[in-house]
C-alpha positions as CSV (number, residue, x, y, z in Angstrom):
1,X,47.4,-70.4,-49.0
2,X,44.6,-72.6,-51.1
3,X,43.1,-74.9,-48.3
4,X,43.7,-78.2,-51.0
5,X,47.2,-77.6,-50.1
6,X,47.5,-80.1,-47.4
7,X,45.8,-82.5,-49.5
8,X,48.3,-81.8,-52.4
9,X,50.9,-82.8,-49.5
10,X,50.1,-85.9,-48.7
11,X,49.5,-87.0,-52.9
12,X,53.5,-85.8,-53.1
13,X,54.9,-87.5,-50.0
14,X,52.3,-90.7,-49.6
15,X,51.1,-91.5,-53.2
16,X,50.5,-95.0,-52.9
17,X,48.1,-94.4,-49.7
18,X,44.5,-95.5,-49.8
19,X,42.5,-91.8,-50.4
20,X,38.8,-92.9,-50.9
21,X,36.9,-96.3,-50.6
22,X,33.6,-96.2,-52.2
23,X,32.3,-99.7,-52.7
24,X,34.5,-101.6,-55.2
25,X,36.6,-98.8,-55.4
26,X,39.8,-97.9,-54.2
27,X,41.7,-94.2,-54.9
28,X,44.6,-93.4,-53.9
29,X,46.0,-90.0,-52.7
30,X,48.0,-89.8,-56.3
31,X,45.3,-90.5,-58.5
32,X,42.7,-88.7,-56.4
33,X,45.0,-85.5,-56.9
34,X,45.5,-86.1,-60.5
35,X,41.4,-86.1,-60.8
36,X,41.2,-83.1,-59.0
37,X,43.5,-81.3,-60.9
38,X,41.9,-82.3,-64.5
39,X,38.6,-81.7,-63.1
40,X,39.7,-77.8,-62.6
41,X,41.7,-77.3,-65.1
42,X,38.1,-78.8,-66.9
43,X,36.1,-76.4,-64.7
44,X,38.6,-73.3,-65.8
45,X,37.8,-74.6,-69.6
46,X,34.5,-73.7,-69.2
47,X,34.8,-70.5,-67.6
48,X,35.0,-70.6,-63.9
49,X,37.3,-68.4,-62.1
50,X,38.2,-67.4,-58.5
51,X,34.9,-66.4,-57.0
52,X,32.7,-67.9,-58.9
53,X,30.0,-69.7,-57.1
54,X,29.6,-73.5,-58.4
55,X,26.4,-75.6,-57.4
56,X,27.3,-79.2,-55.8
57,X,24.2,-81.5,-56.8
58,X,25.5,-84.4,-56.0
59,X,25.6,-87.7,-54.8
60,X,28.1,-88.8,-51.8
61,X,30.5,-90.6,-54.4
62,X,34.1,-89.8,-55.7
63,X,33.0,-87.8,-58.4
64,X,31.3,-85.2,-55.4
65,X,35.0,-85.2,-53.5
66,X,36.9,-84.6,-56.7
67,X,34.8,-82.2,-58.0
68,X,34.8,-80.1,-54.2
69,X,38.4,-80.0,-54.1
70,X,38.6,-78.8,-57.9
71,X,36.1,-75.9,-57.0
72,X,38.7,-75.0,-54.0
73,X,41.8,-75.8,-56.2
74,X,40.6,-73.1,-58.7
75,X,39.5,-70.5,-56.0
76,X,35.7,-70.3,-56.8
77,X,33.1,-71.7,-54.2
78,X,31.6,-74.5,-53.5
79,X,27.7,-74.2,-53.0
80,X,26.4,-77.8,-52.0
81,X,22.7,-78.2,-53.2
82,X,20.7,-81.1,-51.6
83,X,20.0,-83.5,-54.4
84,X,17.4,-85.3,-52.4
85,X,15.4,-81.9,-52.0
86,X,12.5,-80.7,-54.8
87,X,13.7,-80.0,-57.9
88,X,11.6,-76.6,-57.1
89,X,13.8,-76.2,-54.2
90,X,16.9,-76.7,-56.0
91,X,16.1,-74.5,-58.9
92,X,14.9,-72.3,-56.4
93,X,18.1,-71.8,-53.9
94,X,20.1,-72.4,-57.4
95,X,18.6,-68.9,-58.6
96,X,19.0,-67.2,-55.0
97,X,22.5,-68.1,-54.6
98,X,23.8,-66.7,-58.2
99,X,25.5,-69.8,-59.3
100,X,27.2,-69.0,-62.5
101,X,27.2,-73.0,-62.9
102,X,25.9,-76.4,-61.5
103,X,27.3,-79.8,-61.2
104,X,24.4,-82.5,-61.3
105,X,23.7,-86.3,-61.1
106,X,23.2,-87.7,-64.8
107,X,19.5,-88.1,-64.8
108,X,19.1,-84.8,-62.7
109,X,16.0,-83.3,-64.2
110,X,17.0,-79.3,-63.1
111,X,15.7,-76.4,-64.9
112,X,18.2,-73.9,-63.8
113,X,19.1,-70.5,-64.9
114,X,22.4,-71.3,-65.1
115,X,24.6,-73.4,-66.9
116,X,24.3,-77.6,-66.0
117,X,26.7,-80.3,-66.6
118,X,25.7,-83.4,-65.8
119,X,28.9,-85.7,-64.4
120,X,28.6,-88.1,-66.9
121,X,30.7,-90.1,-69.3
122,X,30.8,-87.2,-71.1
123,X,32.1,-85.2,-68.0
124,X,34.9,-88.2,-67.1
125,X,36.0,-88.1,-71.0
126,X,36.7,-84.4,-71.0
127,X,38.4,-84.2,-67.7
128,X,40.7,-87.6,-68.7
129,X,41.8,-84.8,-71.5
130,X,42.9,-82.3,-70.0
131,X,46.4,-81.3,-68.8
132,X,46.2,-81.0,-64.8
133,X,45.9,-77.5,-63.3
134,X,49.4,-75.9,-62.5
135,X,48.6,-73.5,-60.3
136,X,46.6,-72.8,-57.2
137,X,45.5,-69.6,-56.3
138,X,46.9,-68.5,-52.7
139,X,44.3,-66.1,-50.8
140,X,43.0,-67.1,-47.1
141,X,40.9,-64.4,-47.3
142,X,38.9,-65.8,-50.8
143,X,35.5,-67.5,-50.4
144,X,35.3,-71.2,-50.1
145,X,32.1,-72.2,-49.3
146,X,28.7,-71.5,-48.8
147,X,27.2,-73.7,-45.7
148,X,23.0,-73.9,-45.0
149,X,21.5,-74.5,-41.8
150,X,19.4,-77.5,-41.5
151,X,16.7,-75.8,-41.5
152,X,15.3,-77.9,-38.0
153,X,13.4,-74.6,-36.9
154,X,11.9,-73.1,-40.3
155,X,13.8,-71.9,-43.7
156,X,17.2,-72.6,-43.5
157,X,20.1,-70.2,-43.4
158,X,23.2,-69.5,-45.6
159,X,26.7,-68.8,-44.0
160,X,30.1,-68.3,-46.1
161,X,33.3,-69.3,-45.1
162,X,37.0,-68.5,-46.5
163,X,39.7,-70.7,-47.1
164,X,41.1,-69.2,-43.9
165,X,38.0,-69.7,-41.3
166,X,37.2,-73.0,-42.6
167,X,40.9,-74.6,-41.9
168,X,40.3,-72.9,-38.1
169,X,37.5,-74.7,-38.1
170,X,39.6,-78.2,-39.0
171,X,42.1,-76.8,-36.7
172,X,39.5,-77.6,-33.9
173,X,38.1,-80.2,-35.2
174,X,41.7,-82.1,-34.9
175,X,42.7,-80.8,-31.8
176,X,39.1,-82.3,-30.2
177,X,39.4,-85.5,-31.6
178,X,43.4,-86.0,-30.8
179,X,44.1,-88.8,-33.0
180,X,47.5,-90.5,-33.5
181,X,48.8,-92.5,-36.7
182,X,46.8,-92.9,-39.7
183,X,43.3,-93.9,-39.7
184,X,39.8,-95.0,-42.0
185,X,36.8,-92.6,-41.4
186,X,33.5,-93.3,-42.0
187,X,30.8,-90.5,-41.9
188,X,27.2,-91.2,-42.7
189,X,26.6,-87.1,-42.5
190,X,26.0,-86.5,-46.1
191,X,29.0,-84.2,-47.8
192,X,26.0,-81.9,-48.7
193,X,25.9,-80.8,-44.6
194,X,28.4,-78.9,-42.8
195,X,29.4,-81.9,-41.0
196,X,29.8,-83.9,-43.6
197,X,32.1,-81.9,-45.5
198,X,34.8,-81.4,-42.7
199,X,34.6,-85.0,-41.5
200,X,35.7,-85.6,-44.7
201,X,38.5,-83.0,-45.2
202,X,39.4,-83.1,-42.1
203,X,40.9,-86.7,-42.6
204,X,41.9,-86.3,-46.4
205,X,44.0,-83.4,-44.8
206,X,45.6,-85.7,-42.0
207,X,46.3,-88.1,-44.9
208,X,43.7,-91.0,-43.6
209,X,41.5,-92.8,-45.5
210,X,37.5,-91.7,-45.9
211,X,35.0,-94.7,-46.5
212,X,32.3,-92.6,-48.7
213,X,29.1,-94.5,-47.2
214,X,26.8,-94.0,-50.2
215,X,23.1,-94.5,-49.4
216,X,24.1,-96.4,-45.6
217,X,21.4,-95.2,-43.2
218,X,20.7,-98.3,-41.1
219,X,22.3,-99.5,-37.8
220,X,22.7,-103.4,-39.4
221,X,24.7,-101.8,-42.8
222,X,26.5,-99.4,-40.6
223,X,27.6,-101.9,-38.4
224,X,28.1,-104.7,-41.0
225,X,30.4,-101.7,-43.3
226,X,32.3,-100.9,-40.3
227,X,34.0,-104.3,-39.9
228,X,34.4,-105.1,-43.7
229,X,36.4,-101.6,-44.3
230,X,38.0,-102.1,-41.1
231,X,36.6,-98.7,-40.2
232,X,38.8,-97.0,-37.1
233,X,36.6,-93.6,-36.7
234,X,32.6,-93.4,-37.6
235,X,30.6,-90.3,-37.5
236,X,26.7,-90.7,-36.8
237,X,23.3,-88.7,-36.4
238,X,21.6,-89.2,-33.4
239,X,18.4,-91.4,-34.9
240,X,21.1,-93.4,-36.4
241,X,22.9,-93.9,-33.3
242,X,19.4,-94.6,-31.2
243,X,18.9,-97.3,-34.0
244,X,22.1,-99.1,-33.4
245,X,21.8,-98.7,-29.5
246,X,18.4,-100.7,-30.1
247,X,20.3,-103.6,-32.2
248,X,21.0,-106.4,-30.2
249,X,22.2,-107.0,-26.1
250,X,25.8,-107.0,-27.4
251,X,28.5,-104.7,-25.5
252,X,30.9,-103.5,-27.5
253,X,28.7,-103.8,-30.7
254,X,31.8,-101.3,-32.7
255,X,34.7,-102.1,-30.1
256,X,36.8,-101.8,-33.4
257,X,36.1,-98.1,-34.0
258,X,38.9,-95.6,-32.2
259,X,36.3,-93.2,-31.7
260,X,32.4,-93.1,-32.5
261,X,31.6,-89.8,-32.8
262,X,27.4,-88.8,-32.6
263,X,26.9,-85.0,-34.0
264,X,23.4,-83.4,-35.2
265,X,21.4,-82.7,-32.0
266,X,22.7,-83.3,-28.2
267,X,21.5,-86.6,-26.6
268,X,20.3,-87.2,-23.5
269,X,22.7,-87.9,-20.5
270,X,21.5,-91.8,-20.3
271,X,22.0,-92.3,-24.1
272,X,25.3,-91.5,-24.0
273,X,26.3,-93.8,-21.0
274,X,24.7,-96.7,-22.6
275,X,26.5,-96.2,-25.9
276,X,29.8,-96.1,-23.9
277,X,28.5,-98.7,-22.5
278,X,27.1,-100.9,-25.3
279,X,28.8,-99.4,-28.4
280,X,31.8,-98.3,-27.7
281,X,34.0,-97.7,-25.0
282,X,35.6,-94.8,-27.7
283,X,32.1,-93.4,-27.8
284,X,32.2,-89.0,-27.9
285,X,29.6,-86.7,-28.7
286,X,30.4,-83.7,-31.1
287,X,28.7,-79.8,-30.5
288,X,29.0,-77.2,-33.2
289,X,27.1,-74.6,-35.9
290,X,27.4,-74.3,-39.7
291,X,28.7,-70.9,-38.6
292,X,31.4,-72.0,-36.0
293,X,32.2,-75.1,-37.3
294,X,32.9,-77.6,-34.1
295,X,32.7,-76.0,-30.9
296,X,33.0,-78.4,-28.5
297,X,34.0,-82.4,-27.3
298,X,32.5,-84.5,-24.7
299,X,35.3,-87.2,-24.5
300,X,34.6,-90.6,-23.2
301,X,36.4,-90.3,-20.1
302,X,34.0,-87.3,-19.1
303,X,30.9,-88.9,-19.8
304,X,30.6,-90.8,-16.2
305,X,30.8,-87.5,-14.8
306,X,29.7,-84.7,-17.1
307,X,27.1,-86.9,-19.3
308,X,24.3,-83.9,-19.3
309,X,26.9,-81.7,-20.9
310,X,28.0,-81.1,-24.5
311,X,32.1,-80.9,-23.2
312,X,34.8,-78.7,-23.3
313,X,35.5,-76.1,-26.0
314,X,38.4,-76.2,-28.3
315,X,41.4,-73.9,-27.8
316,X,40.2,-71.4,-31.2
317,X,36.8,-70.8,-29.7
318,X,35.7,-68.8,-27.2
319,X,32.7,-69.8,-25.5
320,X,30.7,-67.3,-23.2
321,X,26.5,-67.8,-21.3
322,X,25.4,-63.9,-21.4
323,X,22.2,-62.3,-20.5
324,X,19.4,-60.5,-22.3
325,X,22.0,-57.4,-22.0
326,X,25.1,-59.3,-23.7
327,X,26.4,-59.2,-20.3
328,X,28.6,-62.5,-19.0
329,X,26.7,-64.8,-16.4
330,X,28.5,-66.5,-14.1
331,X,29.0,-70.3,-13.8
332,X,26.0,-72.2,-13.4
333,X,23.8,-69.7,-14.8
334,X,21.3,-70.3,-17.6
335,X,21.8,-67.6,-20.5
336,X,22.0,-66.7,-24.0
337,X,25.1,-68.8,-25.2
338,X,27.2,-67.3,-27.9
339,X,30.6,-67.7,-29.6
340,X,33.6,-66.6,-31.7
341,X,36.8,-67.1,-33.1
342,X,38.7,-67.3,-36.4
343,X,36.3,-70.1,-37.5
344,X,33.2,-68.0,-37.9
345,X,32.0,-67.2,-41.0
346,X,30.0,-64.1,-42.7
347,X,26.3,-64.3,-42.5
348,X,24.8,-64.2,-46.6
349,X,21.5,-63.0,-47.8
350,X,19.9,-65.1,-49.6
351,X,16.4,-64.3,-51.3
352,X,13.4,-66.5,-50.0
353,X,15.5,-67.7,-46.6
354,X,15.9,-67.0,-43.1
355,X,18.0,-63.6,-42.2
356,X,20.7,-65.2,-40.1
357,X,20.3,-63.0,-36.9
358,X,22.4,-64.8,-34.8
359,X,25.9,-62.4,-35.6
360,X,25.9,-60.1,-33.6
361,X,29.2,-57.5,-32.2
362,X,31.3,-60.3,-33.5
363,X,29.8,-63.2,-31.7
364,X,27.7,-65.9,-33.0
365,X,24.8,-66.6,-30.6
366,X,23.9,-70.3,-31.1
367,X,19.7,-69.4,-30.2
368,X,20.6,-72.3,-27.4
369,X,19.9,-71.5,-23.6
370,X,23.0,-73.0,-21.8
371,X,25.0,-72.5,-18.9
372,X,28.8,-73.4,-18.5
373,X,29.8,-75.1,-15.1
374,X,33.7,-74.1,-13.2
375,X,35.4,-76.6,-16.1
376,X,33.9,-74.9,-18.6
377,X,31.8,-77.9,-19.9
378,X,28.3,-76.5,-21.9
379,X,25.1,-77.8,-20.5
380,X,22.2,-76.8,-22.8
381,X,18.6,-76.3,-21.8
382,X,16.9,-75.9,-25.0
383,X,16.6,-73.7,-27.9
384,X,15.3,-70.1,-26.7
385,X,12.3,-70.2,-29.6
386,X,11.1,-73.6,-28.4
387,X,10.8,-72.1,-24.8
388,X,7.3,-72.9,-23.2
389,X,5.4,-70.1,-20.7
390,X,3.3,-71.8,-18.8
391,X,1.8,-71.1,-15.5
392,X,4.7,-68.1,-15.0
393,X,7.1,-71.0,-15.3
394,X,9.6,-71.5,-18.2
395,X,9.6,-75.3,-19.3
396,X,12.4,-76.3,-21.7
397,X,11.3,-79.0,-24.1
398,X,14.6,-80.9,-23.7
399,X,14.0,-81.6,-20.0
400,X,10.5,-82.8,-20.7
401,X,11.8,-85.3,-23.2
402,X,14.7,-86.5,-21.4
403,X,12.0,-88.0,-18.9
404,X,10.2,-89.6,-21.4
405,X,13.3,-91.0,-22.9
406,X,14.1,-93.0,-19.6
407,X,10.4,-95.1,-20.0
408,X,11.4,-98.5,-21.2
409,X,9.3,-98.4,-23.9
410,X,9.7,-95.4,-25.7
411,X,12.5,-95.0,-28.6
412,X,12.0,-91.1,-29.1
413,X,10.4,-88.2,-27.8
414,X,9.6,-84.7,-28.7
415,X,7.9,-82.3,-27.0
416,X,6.7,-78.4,-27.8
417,X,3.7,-75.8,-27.0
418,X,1.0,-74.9,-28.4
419,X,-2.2,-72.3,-27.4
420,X,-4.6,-73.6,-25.0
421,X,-7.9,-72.4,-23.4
422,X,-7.2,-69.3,-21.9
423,X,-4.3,-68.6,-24.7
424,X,-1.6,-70.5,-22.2
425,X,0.5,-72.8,-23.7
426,X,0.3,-76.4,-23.2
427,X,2.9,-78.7,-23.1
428,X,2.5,-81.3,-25.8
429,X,4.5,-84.6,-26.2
430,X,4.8,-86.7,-29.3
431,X,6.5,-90.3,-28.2
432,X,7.2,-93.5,-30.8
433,X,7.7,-96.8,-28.6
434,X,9.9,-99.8,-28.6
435,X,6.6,-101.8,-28.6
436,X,3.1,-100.2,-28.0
437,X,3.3,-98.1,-24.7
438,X,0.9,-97.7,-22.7
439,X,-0.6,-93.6,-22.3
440,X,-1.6,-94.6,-18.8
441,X,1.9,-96.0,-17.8
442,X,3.1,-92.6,-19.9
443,X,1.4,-90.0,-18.0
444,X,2.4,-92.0,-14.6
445,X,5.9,-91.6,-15.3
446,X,5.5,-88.3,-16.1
447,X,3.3,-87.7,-12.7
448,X,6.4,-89.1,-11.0
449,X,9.5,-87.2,-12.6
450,X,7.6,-83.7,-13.5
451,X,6.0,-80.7,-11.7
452,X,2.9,-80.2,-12.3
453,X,3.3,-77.2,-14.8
454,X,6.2,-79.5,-17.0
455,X,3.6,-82.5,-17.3
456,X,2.4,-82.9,-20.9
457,X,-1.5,-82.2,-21.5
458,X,-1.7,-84.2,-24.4
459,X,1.0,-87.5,-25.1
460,X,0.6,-88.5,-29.1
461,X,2.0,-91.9,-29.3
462,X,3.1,-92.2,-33.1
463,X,4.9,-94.6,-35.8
464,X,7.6,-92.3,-36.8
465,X,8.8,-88.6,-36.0
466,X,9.4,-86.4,-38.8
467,X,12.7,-85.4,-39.3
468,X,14.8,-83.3,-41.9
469,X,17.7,-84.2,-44.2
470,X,20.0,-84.4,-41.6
471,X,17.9,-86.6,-39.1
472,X,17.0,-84.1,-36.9
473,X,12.9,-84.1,-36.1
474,X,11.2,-81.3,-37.6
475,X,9.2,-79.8,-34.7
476,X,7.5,-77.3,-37.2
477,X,6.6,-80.0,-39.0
478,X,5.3,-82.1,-36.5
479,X,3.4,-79.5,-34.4
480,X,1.3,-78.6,-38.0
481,X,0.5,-82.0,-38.4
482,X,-0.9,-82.4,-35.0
483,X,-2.8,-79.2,-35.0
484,X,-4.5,-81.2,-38.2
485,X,-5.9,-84.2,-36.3
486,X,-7.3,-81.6,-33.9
């Protein structure tokens, strides 16, 4: 089976049905098919067959759905290129990757080894042309995609996923979300991420409609574009969700969405009670790898109760805390956590970029420190390289930054080691305020709610944090420019 199948479904049986909204325009399921089949029967014109990897450099727009589902329609894979990154990158990873040939913006300025077509007039005249594509090949085993880490903690890594293991992985993502009747998503995960990409399948496979959200990146347009599209499911980053819980007093600032769903990096327990609280009483926070897909739910009605965990586990996955040995831990105890299930994907090799090392006898270990309770709910600690040694005491970062997130005045925190005198780590914490915050009122708070060894030596209070593509902060990033100033 081709995983565009579903999708074919719903262009048969509910033609008429609103497909895409991208600002003026409006696609329906019929003509969106009938674009994706000219566009591969276009791609298949100019040599592309089942296998063949295809660069995505695109924009979020209609042309960068169409052109997805035509790679999959034809049985070659999709390999999304961020069109924001350097065009060294690009041509770089383009290279690595062995595209055969690459999709770009019209005033892309790529150099790559490979062939280019700009999606351009020229691009919509050729596939308006062509006679649709008659025939999909049917292999769950085939390639589909290639998905890249983030790249939060150094070079990023590269993952591959079938037709077969990617519709596991919307398998899950359906059953944790439990919707009912026919709803508008908007995601503002680009469709070059992981997350992006099966937000947005997901519901073109359930037959709703997907708002494509363009350049949107603040709370006020977020906010502003939920109500005018009449938006019933929205999909955020945690900075963009710390943005919108610092708009306004209002409660219930998106009571229209059916559920707001925050993915990217876990939040702290008290973040997520006040966007139930002030957001949306629909409000859920997402877990999950680019090599699991979604692992796990925390649903609104936990939150009360389980707010400093990441949920339950969908039915596909299984979920296990292990020792240094691989060995199981019981509940409660703080381990290794790892996964598997028919959602996993193959790990890829890709010149100039991290090894992933994480697969391992069949499991997937996450590189988080977790511990699952008797429900099964996932607590995490922290990520096992950001550990801190100090004093014979292991310090996780997260803890240390959940305690500076409860200060009134500061918006976000980050904290990490770094040598000391006598080559011990110290703990070092990089805050940016609501308004200027005091560092005496800082290291108080801190004197209050830490021991002594989890205190921060040295509290940088700064404009902005820097963070990656996908709004997660960039630790390395930060912890270079620091050791600068020093």
């Amino acid at each position: 089976m081709n995983l565009t199948r579903p999708f074919f479904h719903h262009a048969r049986t509910r033609p008429d049905a609103l497909a895409l909204i991208a600002s003026d325009r409006r696609i329906t399921y019929r003509e969106l098919a009938g674009l994706v089949l000219r566009a591969a029967a276009e791609l298949g014109s100019r040599g592309v067959r089942p296998g063949d990897r295809v660069g995505l450099c695109l924009r979020d727009s209609p042309e960068h759905v169409v052109v997805l589902l035509a790679i999959a329609s034809l049985g070659a894979v999709a390999v999304p290129l961020h069109w924001r990154a350097a065009l060294g990158e690009i041509e770089r990873l383009a290279g690595a990757l062995e595209i055969q040939l690459a999709l770009t913006e019209p005033d892309a300025a790529l150099k790559l080894r490979c062939q280019t077509l700009p999606v351009n007039a020229d691009w919509h005249r050729a596939v308006a042309s062509r006679e649709p594509l008659q025939t999909l090949p049917d292999d769950w085993h085939a390639p589909l995609v290639i998905a890249a880490t983030s790249g939060s903690t150094g070079a990023p890594k590269f993952n591959q996923a079938t037709h077969l293991q990617f519709y596991c992985g919307l398998v899950g993502f359906l059953e944790l979300f439990a919707l009912s009747g026919r709803h508008r998503y908007m995601s503002t995960l680009p469709l070059y991420f992981s997350g992006g990409r099966l937000g947005l399948l997901a519901h073109l496979f359930r037959g709703d409609c997907v708002i494509l959200h363009g350049d949107l990146v603040n709370a006020r347009d977020f906010v502003q574009a939920a109500a005018r599209t009449e938006a019933t499911v929205g999909f955020v980053v945690p900075s963009l969700l710390r943005e919108l819980l610092a708009t306004g007093d209002d409660q219930g600032l998106l009571r229209g969405l059916q559920r707001l769903v925050v993915g990217g990096s876990p939040l702290y327990a008290e973040e997520k009670r006040l966007a139930l609280q002030k957001l949306s009483p629909n409000f859920c926070e997402m877990y999950g790898t680019a090599e699991t897909g979604p692992i796990s739910l925390l649903q609104a009605q936990d939150i009360d109760a389980h707010a400093g965990s990441l949920g339950q586990p969908h039915s596909l996955i299984e979920v296990e805390v292990v020792g240094d040995s691989g060995q199981a831990l019981p509940a409660g105890e703080s381990g290794l956590l790892r996964c598997r299930g028919p959602s996993l994907g193959t790990p890829l090799d890709v010149v100039g970029s991290a090894p992933n090392v994480g697969f391992r006898d069949g499991w997937y270990y996450t590189g988080e420190i977790a511990s699952l309770d008797e429900l099964g709910f996932i607590h995490l600690a922290g990520r096992a390289t950001e550990l801190i040694m100090r004093g014979g005491a292991k310090i996780h970062p997260a803890e240390v930054e959940a305690v500076l997130q409860q200060h009134a005045d500061v918006l976000e925190a980050a904290v990490f080691g770094r040598r000391g005198v006598n080559n011990e780590e110290e703990v070092v914490a990089c805050v940016v305020g609501r308004g200027p915050p005091e560092l005496s009122a800082l290291v108080a708070h801190c004197r209050a709610y830490l021991a002594p060894t989890k205190r921060p030596q040295r509290i940088h209070v700064l404009a902005a944090l820097p963070k990656n593509a996908s709004g997660k902060i960039d630790k390395q990033a930060l912890a270079k420019w620091i050791a600068e100033q020093d």
